[in-house]
C-alpha positions as CSV (number, residue, x, y, z in Angstrom):
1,X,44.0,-17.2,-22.1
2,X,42.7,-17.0,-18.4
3,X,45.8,-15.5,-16.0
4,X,46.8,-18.0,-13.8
5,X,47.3,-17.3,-9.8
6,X,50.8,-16.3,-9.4
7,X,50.5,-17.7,-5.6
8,X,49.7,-21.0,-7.4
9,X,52.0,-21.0,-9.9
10,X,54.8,-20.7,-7.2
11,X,53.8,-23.1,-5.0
12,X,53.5,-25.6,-7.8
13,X,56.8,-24.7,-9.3
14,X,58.3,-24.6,-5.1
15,X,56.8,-28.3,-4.8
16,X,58.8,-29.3,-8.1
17,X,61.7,-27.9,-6.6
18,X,61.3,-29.3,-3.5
19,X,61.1,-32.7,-4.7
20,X,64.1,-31.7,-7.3
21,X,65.7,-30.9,-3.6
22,X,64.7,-34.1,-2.2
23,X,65.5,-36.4,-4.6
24,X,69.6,-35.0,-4.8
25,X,69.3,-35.5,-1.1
26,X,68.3,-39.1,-1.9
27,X,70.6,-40.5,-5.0
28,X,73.8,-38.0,-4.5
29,X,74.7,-39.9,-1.2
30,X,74.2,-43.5,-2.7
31,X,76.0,-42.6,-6.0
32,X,78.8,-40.8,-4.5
33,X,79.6,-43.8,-2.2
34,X,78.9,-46.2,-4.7
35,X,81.1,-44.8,-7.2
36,X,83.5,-43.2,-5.1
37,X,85.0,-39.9,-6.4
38,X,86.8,-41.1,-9.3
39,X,84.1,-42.5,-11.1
40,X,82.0,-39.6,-10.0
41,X,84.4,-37.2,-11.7
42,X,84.7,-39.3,-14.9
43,X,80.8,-38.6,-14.9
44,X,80.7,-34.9,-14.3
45,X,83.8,-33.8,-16.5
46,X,81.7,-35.9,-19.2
47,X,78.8,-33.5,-18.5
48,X,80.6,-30.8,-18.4
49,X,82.1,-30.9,-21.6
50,X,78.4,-32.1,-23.2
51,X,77.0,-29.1,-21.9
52,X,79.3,-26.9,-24.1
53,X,77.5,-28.5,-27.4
54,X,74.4,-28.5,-25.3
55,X,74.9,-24.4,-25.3
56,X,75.4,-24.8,-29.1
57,X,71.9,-26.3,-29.4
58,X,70.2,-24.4,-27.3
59,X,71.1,-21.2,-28.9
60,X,69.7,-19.3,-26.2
61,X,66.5,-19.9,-27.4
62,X,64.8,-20.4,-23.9
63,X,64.7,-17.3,-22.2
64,X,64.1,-15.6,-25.9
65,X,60.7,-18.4,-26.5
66,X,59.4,-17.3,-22.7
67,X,59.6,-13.9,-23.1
68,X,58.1,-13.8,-26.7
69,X,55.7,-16.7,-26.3
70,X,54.5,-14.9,-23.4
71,X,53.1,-11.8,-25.2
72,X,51.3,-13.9,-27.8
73,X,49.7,-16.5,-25.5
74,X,46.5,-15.2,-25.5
75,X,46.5,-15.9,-29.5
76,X,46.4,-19.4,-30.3
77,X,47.7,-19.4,-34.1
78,X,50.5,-16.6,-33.4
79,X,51.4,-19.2,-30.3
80,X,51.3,-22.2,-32.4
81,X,53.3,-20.4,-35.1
82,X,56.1,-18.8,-33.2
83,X,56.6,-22.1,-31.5
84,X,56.8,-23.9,-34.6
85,X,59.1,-21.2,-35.7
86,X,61.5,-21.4,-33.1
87,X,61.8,-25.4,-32.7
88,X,62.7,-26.1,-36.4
89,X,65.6,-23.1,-35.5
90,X,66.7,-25.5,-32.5
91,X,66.4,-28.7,-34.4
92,X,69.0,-27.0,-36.7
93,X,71.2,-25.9,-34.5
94,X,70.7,-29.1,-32.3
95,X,72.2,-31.4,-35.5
96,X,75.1,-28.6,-35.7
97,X,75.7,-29.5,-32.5
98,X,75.7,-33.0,-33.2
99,X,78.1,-32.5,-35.9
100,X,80.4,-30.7,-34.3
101,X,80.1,-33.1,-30.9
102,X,80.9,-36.5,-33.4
103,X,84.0,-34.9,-34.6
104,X,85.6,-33.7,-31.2
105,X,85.3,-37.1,-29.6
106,X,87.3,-38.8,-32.2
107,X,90.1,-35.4,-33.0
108,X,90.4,-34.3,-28.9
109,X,92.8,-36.7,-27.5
110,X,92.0,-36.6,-24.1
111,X,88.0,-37.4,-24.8
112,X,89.0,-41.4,-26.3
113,X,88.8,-42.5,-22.9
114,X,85.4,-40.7,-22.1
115,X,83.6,-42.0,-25.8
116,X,81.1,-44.1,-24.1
117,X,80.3,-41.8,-21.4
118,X,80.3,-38.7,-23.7
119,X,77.7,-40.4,-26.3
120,X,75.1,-41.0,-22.9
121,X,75.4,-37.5,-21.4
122,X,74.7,-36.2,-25.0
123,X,71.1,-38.2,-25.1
124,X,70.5,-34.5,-22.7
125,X,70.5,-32.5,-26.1
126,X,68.3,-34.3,-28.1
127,X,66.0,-34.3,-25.3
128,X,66.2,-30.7,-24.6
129,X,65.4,-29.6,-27.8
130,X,62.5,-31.9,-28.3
131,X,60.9,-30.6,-24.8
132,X,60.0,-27.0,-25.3
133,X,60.3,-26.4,-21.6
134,X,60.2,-22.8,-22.6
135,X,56.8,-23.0,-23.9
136,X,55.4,-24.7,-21.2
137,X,56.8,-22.2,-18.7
138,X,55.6,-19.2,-20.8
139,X,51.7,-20.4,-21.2
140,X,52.4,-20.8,-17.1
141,X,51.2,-24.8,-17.4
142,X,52.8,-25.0,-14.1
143,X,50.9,-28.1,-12.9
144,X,51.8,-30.1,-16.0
145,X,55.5,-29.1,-15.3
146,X,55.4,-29.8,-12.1
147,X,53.5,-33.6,-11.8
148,X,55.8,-35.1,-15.3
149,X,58.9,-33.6,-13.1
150,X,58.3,-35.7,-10.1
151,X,56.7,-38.9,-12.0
152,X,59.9,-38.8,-14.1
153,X,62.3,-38.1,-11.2
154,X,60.7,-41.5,-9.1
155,X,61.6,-43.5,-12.1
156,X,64.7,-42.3,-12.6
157,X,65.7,-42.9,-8.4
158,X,64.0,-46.7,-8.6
159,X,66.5,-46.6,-11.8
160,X,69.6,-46.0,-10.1
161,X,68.7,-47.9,-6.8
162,X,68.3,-51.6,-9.0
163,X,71.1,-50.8,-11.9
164,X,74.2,-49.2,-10.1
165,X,75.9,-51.4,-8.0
166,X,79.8,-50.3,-7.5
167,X,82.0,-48.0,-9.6
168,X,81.8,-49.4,-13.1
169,X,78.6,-48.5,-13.2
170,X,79.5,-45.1,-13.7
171,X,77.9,-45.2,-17.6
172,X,74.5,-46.4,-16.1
173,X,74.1,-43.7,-14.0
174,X,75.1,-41.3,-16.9
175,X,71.8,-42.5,-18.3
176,X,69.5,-42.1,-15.5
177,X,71.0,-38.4,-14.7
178,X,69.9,-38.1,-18.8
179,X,66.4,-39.3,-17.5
180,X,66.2,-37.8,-14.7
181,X,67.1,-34.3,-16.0
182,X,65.7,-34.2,-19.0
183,X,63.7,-37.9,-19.9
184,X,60.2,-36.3,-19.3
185,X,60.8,-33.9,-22.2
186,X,59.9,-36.7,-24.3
187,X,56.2,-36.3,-23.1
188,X,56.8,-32.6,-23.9
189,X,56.9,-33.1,-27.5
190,X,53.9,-35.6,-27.4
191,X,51.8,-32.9,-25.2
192,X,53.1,-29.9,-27.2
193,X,50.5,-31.3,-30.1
194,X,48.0,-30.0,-28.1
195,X,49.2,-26.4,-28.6
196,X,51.4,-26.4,-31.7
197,X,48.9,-27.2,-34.8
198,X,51.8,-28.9,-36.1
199,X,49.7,-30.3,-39.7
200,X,48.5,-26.3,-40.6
201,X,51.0,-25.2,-43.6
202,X,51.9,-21.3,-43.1
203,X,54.8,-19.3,-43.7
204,X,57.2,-19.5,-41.8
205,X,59.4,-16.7,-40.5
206,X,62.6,-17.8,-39.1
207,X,64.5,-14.6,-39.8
208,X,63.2,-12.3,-37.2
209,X,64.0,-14.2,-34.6
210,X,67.9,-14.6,-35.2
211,X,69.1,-11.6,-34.1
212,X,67.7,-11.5,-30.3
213,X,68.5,-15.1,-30.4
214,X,72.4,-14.6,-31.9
215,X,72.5,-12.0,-28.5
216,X,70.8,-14.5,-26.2
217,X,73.7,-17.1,-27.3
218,X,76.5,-14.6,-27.3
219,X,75.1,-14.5,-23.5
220,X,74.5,-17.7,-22.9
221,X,78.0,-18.9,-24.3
222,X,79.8,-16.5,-21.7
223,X,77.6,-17.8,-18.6
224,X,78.3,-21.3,-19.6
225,X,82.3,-20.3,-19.7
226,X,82.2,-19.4,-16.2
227,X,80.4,-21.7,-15.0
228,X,81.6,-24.8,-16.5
229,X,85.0,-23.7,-17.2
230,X,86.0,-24.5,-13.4
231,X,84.8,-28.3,-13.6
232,X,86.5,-29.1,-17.2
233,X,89.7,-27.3,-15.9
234,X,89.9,-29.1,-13.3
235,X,89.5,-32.1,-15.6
236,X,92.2,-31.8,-17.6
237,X,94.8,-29.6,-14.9
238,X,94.0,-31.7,-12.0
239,X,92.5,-35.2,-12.7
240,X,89.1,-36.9,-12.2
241,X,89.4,-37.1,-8.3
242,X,89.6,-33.4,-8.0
243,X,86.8,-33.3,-10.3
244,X,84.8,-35.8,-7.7
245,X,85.7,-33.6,-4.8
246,X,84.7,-30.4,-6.4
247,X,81.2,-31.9,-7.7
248,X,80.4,-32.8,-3.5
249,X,81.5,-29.4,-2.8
250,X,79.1,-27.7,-5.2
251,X,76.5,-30.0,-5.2
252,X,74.6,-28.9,-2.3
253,X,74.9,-25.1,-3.4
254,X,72.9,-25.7,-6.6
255,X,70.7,-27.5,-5.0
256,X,70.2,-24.8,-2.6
257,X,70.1,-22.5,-5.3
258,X,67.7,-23.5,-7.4
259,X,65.0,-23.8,-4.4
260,X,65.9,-20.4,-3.8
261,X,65.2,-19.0,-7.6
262,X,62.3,-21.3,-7.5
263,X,59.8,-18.9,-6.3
264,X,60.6,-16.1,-8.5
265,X,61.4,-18.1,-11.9
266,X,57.4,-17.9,-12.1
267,X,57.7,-14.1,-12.4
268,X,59.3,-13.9,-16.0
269,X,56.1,-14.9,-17.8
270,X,54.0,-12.8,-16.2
271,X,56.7,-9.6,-16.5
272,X,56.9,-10.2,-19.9
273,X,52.8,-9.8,-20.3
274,X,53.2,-6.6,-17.6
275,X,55.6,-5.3,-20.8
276,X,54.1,-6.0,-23.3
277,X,50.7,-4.5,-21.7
278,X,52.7,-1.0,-20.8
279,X,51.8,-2.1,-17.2
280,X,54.6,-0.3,-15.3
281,X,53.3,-0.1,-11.8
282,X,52.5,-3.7,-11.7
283,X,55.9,-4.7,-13.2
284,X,57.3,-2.6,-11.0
285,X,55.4,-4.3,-7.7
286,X,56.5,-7.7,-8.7
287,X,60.0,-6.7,-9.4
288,X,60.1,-5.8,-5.4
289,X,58.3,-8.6,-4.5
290,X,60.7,-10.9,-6.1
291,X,63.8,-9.4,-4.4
292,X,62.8,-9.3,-1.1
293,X,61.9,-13.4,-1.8
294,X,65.0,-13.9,-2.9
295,X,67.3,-11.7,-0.4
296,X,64.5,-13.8,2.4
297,X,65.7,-17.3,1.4
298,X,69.3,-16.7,0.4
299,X,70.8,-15.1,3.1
300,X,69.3,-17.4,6.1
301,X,70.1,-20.5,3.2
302,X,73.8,-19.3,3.6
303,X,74.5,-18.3,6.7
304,X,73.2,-22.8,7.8
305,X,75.2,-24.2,4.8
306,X,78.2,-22.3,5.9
307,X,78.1,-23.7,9.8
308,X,76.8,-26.5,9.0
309,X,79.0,-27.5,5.7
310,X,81.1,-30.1,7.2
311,X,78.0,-32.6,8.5
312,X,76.3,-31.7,5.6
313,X,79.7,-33.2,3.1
314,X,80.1,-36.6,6.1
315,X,76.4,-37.4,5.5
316,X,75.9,-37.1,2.0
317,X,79.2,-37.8,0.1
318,X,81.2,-39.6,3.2
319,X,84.9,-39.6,4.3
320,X,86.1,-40.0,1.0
321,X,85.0,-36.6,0.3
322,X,85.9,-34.8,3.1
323,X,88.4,-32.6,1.2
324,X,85.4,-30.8,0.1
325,X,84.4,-29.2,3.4
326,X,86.7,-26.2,2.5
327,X,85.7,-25.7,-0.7
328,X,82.1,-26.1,-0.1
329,X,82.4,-22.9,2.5
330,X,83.8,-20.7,0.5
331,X,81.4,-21.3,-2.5
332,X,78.2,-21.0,-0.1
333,X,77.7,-17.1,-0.9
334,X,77.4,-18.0,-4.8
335,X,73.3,-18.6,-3.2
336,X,72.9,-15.0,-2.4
337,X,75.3,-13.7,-5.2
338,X,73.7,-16.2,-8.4
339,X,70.5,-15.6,-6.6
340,X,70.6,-11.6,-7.2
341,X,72.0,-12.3,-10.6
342,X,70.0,-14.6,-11.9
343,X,66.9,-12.2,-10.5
344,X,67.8,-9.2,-12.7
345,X,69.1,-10.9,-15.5
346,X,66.1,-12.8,-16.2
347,X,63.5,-11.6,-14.3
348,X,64.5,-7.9,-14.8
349,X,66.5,-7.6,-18.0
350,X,65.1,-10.0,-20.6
351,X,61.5,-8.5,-20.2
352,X,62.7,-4.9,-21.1
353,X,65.1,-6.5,-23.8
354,X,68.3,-5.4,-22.1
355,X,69.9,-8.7,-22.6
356,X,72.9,-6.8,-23.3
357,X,72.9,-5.7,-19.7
358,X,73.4,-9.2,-18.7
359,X,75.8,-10.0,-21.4
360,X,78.2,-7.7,-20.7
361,X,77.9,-8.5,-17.0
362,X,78.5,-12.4,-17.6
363,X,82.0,-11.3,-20.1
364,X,83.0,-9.6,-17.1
365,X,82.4,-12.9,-15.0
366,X,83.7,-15.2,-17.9
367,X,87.2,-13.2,-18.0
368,X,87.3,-13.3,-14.5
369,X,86.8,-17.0,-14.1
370,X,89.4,-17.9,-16.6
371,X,92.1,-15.7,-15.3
372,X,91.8,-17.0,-11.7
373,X,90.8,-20.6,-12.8
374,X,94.3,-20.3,-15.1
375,X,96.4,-18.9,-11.7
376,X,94.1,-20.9,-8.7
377,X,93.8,-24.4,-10.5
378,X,97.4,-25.8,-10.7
379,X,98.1,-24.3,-7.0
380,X,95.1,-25.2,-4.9
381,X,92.9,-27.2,-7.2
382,X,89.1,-28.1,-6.3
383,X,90.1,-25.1,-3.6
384,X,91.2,-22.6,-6.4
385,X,88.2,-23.7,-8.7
386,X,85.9,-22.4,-5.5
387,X,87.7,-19.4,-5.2
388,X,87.8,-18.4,-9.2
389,X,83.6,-19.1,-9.5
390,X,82.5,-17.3,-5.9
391,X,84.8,-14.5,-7.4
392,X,83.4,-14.4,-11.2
393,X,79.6,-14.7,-9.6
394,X,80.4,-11.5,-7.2
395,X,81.7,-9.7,-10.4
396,X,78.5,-10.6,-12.6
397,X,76.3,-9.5,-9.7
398,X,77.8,-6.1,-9.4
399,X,78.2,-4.9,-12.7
400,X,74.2,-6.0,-13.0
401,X,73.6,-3.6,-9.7
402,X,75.1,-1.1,-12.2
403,X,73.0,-1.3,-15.2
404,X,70.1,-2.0,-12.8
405,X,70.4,1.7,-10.7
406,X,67.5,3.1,-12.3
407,X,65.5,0.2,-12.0
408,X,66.6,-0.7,-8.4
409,X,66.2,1.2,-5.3
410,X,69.4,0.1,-3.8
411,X,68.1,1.4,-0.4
412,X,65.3,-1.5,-0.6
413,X,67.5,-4.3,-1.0
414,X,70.2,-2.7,2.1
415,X,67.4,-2.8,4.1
416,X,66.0,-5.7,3.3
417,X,69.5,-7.4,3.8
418,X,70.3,-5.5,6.9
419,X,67.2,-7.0,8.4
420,X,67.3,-10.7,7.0
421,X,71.4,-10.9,8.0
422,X,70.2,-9.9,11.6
423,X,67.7,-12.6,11.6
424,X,70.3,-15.5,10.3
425,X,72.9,-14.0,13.1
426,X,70.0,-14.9,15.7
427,X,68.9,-18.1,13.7
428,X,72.9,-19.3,13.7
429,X,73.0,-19.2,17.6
430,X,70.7,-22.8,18.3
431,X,72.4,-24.5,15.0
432,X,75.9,-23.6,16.6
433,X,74.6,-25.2,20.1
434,X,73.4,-28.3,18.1
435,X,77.3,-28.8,16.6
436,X,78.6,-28.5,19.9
437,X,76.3,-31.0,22.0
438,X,75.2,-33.2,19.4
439,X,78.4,-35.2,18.1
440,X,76.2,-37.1,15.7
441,X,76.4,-35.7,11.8
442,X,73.0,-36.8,10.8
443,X,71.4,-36.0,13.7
444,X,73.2,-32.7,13.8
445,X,72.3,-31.8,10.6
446,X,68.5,-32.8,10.8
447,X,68.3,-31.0,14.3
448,X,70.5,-27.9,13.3
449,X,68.3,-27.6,10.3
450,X,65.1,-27.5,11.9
451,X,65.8,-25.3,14.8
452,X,67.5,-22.7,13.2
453,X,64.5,-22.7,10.1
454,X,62.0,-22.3,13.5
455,X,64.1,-19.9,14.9
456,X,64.1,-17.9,11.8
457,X,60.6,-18.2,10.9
458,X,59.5,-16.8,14.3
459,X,61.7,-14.1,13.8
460,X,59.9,-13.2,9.7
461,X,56.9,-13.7,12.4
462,X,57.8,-11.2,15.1
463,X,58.6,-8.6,12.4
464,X,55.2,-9.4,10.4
465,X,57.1,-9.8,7.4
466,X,55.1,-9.3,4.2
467,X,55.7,-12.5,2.6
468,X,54.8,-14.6,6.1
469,X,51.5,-12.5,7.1
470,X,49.9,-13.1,3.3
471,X,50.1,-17.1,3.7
472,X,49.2,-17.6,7.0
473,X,46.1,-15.4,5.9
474,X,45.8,-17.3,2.7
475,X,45.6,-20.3,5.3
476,X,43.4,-18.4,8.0
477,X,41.3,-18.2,5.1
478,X,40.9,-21.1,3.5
479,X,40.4,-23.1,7.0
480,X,37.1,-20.7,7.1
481,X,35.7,-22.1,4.0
């Protein structure tokens, strides 16, 4: 198989994530005020508690099916045959799942009132196991990811803009979210066929792959504790409004977040072939590369969400949701801290299969969730929730620095934060000027965020960062020919 740009595959997978951006931006405001926060929590404490039997499907079979499907890509019939291997293990586990999902919605008291909205956020599963996102993502087919992401996501926004109307259509949107998220896996499965020789009778070995998978769950169970655990606590402790304050508050992190991973999620694949290739200077190169992104768009990303946090809650969620201003604040760090995290864990870790680096780190951050969701919730509620998760994310990250030390060179990423800290510090300085003159939130927000992303890009400029120099040569270039 011919190696695919790197430089491309980002881009593509940063336009995918800037439309995933966009589109939040778009449907989170008109659902939140059109539901109001009740309805809104009903919805997300519905997810929440899906996503639980959604972890039982998945039996962390993702990151296992990029990393091995990566270092048999180049091999068409070992491709087609691991990746008929590993989906009739997820179809199994995906009707456990099932199983086990139909029972607790009629034995769990307090899920009687959420039937109906529990059986619609569970369409995700199904979905998820049908898409194979994991093999598209390890043969790097970024363009396909990327155009059946945004052709999926414009149906899904024309969707909610017809069918939801006021706060009982809370089961409606349940649906679309299902089509948004996960609707264009359906054309997965139909694609796939072009890959998977799925007529060709072989022998099938399912057995080999249960152990790393069994270790990849055991992981995957803990992250989901910690970072679910805080919305369906707040469920059941607190109520659905709490629920509806605390989605507002974090909604605008994750979003944040995931444009910030974007970049370097394109980098497992190809460390995975590095590996598998005995290509240590290269893997090493691209391990660097991929932290300095990262520490680049976090820090700046957290420094204008934290100043600008309160505009940013007024404009997209409204009054009603102003209690989430607070919470919001303290949670903005999670983009630096989940960002570092997520970096070694996947990027780093599951290459060199040391996913038990990464699973010990994410017990630590489980334990610690639960302890401080179990003192913080009843007390401050959506407050203590923020507090428990920013807490649990700083513990995963630092026991991953740990196991990382021989990896790392800790020197490179003080540096590198020394110097990208000093350029948000100058960058905050026009976006506080914009919330003291201008005294209206959308035009403080559009204005603070486009004068402190100048401000900060001439600084990268002024320095001759790396990363800058390389596209506006890429560019210098291509207006030449």
């Amino acid at each position: 198989m011919k190696q695919k740009s790197l430089k491309l595959n980002a881009a593509l997978n940063l336009t995918k994530t800037i439309i995933g951006l966009i589109f939040p931006l778009i449907t989170f405001p008109y659902a939140s005020r059109v539901l109001m926060p009740v309805s809104l929590g009903k919805v997300n404490f519905a997810q929440s508690i899906v996503s639980y039997f959604a972890l039982i499907a998945s039996l962390g079979i993702t990151n296992y099916g990029i990393r091995e499907a990566s270092k048999v890509r180049d091999d068409k019939l070992k491709l087609s045959q691991f990746s008929k291997e590993l989906l009739i293990i997820n179809l199994i586990s995906t009707a456990i799942a099932y199983i086990l999902f139909f029972i607790s919605i009629f034995i769990v008291p307090k899920f009687s009132e959420y039937r109906a909205l529990l059986c619609v956020c569970s369409g995700s599963i199904l979905f998820t196991t049908l898409g194979m996102d994991w093999l598209y993502t390890a043969i790097e087919d970024f363009v396909y990811i990327t155009i059946r992401s945004i052709i999926f996501q414009l149906i899904s926004l024309v969707l909610l803009l017809i069918f939801v109307k006021n706060e009982n259509d809370y089961l409606i949107y349940a649906g679309i979210a299902v089509v948004s998220s996960v609707g264009s896996n359906v054309m997965n499965f139909i694609h796939s066929k072009k890959i998977i020789n799925f007529k060709e009778c072989s022998k099938l070995e399912i057995k080999k792959h249960l152990k790393p998978i069994i270790v990849l769950f055991a992981m995957a169970v803990t992250i989901q504790i910690y970072t679910a655990l805080d919305t369906t606590m707040l469920g059941f402790i607190s109520g659905e409004w709490y629920v509806g304050i605390y989605t507002a508050a974090t909604k605008i992190n994750k979003v944040v977040l995931s444009a910030v991973v974007a970049v370097s999620t394109v980098i497992l694949p190809r460390l995975s072939y590095y590996t598998s290739q005995n290509n240590t200077d290269e893997f090493n190169k691209l391990v660097y590369k991929g932290l300095d992104l990262i520490l680049l768009f976090s820090i700046p990303a957290t420094f204008g969400l934290c100043l600008l946090s309160e505009q940013i809650i007024l404009v997209l969620s409204g009054r009603n949701f102003i209690e989430a201003i607070t919470p919001m604040r303290i949670m903005n760090p999670i983009i630096i801290v989940i960002g570092l995290s997520n970096f070694m864990g996947v990027q780093i870790f599951m290459p060199l299969n040391k996913e038990k680096n990464t699973l010990y780190s994410v017990i630590a951050g489980a334990v610690t969730n639960f302890i401080l969701n179990i003192i913080l919730i009843p007390k401050f509620n959506a407050l203590g929730a923020a507090i428990a998760t920013i807490c649990a994310e700083t513990m995963v990250t630092l026991v991953q620095f740990i196991f990382a030390r021989k990896i790392i060179d800790y020197r490179f990423v003080l540096k590198r934060s020394v110097i990208y800290v000093a350029n948000s510090i100058v960058m905050t300085i026009p976006v506080v000027l914009c919330i003291f003159f201008i005294k209206i939130e959308w035009l403080t927000l559009i204005v603070g965020i486009v004068t402190g992303a100048f401000v900060y890009l001439v600084m990268l400029i002024v320095e001759k960062n790396q990363f800058v120099m390389n596209i506006f040569n890429s560019i210098k270039l291509r207006l030449k020919h």
